[in-house]
MARBA-3410 file (N, C-alpha, C, O; in Angstrom, 1 decimal):
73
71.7,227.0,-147.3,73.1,226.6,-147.0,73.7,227.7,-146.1,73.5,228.9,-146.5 ~ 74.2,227.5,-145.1,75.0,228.2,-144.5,76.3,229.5,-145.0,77.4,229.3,-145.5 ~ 75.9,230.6,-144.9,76.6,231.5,-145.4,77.9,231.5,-145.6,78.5,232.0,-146.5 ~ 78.7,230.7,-144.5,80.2,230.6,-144.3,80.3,229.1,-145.6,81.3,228.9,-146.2 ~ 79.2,228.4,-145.7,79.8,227.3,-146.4,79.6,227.6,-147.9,80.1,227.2,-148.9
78.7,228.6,-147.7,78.2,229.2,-149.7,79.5,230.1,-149.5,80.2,229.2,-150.0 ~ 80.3,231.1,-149.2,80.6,231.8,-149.4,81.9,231.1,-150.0,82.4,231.4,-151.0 ~ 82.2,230.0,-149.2,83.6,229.3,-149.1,83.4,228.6,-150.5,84.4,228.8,-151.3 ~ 82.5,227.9,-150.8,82.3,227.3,-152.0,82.4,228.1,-153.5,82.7,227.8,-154.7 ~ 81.9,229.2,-152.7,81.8,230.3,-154.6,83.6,230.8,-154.3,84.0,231.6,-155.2
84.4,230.6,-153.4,86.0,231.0,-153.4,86.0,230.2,-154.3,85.7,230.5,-155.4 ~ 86.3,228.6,-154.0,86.7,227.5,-154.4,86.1,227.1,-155.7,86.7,226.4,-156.4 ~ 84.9,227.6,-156.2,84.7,227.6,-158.1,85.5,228.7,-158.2,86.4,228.6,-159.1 ~ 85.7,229.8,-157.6,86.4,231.1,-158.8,88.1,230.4,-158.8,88.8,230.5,-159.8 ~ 88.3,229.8,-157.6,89.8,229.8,-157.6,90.1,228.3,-158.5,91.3,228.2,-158.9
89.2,227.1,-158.9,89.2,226.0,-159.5,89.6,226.4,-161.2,90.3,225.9,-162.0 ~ 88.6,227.7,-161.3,88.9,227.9,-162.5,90.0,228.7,-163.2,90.0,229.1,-164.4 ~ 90.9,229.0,-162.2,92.1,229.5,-162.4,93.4,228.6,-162.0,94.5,229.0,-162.1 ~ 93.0,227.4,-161.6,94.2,226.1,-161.4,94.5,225.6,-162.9,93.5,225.5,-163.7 ~ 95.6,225.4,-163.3,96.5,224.8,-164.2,96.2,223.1,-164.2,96.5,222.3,-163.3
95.7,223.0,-165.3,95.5,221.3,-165.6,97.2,220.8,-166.9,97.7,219.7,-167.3 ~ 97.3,221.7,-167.0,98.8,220.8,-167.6,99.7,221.9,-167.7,99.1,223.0,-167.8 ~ 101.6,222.0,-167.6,102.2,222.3,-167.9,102.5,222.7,-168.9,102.2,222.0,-169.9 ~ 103.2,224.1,-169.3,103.0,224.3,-170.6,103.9,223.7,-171.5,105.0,223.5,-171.1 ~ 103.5,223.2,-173.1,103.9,222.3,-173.7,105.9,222.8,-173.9,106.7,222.0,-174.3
106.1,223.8,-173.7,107.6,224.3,-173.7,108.1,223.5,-172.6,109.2,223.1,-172.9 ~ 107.8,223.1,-171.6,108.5,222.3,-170.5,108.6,220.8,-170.9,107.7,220.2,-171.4 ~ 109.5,220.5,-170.6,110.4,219.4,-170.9,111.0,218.6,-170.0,111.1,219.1,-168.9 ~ 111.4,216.9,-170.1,112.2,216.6,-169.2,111.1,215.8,-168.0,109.9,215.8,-167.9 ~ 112.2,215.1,-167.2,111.6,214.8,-165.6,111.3,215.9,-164.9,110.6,215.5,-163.9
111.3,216.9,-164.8,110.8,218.5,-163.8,109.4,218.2,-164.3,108.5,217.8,-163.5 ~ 109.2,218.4,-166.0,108.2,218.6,-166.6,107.0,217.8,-166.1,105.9,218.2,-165.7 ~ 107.4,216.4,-166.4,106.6,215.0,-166.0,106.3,215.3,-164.3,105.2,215.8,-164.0 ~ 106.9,215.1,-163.5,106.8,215.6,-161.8,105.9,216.6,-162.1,104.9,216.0,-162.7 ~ 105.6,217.8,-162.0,104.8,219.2,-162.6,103.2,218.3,-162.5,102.3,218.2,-161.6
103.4,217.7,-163.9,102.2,217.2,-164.7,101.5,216.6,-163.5,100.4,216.8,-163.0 ~ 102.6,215.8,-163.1,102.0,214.5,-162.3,101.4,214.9,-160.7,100.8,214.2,-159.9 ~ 101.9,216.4,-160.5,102.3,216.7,-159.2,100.1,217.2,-159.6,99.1,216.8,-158.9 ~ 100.1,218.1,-160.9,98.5,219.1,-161.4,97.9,218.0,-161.0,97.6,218.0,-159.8 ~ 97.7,216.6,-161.8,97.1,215.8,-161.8,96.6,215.7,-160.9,95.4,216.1,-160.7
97.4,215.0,-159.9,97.0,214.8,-158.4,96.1,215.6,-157.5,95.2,215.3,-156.7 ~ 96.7,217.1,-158.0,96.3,218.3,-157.5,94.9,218.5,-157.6,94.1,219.0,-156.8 ~ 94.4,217.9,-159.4,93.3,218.3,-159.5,92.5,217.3,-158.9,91.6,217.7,-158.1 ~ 92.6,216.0,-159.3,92.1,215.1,-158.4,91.7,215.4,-156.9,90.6,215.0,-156.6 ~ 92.3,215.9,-155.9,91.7,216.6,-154.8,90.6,217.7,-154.8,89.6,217.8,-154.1
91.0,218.5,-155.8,90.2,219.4,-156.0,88.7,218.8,-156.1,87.7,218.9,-155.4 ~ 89.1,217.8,-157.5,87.5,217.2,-157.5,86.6,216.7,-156.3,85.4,216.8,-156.2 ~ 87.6,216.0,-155.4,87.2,215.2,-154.1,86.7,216.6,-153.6,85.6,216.9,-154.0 ~ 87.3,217.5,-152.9,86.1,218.8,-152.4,85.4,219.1,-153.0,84.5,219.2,-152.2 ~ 84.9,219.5,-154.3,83.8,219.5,-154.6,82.9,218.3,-153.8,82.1,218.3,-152.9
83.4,217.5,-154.4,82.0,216.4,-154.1,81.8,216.4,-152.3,80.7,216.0,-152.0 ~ 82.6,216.8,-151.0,83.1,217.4,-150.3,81.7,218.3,-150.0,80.6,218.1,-149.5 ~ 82.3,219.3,-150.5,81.4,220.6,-150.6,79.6,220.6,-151.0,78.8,221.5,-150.6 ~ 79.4,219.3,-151.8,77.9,219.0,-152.1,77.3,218.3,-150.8,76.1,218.6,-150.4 ~ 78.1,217.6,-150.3,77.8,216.5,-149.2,77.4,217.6,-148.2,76.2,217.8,-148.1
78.2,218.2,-147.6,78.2,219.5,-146.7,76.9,220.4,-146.6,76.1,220.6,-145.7 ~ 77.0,220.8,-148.0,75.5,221.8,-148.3,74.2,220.4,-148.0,73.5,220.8,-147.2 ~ 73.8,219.3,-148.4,73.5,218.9,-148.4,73.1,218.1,-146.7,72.0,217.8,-146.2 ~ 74.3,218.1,-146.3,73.6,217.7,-144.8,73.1,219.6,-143.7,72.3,219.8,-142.8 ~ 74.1,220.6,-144.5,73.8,221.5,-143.6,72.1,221.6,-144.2,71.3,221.4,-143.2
71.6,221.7,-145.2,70.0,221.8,-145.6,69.3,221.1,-145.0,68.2,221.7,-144.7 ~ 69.5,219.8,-144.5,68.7,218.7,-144.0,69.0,219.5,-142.1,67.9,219.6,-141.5 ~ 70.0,220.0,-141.4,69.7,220.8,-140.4,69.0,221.9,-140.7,68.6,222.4,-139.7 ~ 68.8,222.4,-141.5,68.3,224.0,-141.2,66.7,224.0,-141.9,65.8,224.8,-141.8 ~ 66.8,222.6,-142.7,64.8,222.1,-142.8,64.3,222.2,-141.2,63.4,223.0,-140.8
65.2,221.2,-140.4,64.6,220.9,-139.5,64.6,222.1,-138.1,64.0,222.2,-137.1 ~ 65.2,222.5,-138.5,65.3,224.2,-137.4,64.4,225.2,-137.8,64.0,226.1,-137.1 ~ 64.1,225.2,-139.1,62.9,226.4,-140.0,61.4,225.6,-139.2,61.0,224.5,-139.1 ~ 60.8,227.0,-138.8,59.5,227.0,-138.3,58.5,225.7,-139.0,57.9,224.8,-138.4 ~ 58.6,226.1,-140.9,57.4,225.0,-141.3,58.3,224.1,-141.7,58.1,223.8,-142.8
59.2,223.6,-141.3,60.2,222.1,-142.0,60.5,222.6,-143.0,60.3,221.6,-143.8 ~ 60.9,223.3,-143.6,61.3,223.7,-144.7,63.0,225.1,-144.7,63.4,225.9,-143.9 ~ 63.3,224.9,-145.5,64.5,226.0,-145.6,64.5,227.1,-146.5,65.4,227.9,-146.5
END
């Protein structure tokens, strides 16, 4: 995999596992719900880059098989 695309990927686990999946239960109200609704969403994209990020690694491998001397990476 391409160094800029590994590099960028191991940001994006360290920083995934420091994102907020709910509001904390002290918060109350319509602010609260918007919040909730705003993570949700939030995390929802997140998941979409990952799967993003697999596709990626996975087509950069399939170029750099075919650029490595024995077909291989």
């Amino acid at each position: 995999m391409s160094f800029s695309l590994s590099r960028s990927r191991a940001d994006y686990d360290a920083a995934v596992t420091q994102f907020p999946t709910s509001v904390p239960a002290s918060w109350v109200g319509a602010d609260s719900t918007a919040c909730q609704t705003a993570l949700t969403n939030a995390s929802g994209l997140l998941t979409a880059l990952a799967t993003r990020y697999d596709t990626a690694a996975s087509k950069v491998g399939v170029v750099e098989s075919r650029n490595s001397p024995d077909g291989t990476s």
